[in-house]
N, C-alpha and C positions, 0 to 999 in steps of 0.2 A: 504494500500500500504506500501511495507515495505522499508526503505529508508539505504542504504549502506553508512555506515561513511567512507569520506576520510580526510585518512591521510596513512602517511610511517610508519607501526612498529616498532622501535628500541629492538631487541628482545638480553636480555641479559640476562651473570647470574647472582645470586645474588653477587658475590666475586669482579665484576666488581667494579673500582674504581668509586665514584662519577664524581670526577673533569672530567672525559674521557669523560662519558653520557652527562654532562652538556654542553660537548663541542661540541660533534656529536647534539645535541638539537641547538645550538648555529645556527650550520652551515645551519642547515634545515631552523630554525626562519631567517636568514641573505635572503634567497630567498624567505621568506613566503609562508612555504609548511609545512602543519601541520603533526603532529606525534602525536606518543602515544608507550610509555615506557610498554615493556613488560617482565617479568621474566621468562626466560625457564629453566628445569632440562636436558632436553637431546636434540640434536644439529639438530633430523629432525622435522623441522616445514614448511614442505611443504605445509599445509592452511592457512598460515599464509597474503597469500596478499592479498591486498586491490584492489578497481579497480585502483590505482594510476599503480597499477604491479611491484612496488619497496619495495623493505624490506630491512634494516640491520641490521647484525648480526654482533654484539660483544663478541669476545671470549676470553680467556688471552691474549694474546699478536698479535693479527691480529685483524684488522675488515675489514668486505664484505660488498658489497651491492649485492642483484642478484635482477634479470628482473625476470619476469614471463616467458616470450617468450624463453629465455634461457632452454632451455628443458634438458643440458646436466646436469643441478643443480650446474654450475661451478660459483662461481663470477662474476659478471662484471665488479666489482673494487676491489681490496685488498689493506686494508695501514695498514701501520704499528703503533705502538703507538708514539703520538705526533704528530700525524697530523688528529686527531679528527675532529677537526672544517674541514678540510678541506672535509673527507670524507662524513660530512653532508653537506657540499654545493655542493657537486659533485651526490650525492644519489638527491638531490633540481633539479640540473639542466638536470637528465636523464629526471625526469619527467616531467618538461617543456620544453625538447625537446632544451637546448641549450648546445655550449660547454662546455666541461670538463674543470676545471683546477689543474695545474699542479703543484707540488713544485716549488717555486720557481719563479713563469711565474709573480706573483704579482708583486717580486722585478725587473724584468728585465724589467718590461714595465716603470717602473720609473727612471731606471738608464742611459736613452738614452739619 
């Protein structure tokens, strides 16, 4: 029987900063939803998902998360640099099926 590894992709290239991956890795480990670091040469990796159905992609200066279900091959989240960790807790919580968070949403829930 042959047994399907889950985890989310992190599929980047090599030029990609450490300190960025480490952060996107952060955010996924903060929801405890495992991954696995992958290095691509060119930007279509359409086999690339798992049964989880989430994958992110890290490019120069944007990263994505896309769904499987997403058929048009569009993102389902884009962020920009500097908020790393945030788009690995967000890529964490499509596939546990909870809410999204948002810049910012952390500091306003404290400041009431």
């Amino acid at each position: 029987m042959e047994h399907k590894r889950i985890f989310i992709p992190i599929l980047h290239r090599e030029d990609i900063e450490p300190c960025a991956l480490k952060e996107v890795c952060a955010g996924l480990e903060e929801e405890g939803v495992p991954y696995l670091l992958k290095q691509i040469k060119h930007e279509n990796q359409n086999d690339s998902f798992t049964p989880l159905q989430v994958k992110v992609v890290i490019e120069d200066d944007k990263m994505m998360v896309y769904h499987e279900k997403i058929v048009s091959g569009e993102p389902y989240i884009t962020e920009k640099k500097g908020n790393e960790r945030l788009l690995g807790k967000n890529a964490a919580r499509l596939v546990k099926g909870l809410p999204l968070t948002f810049v910012g949403e952390h500091e306003r829930s404290f400041s009431n």
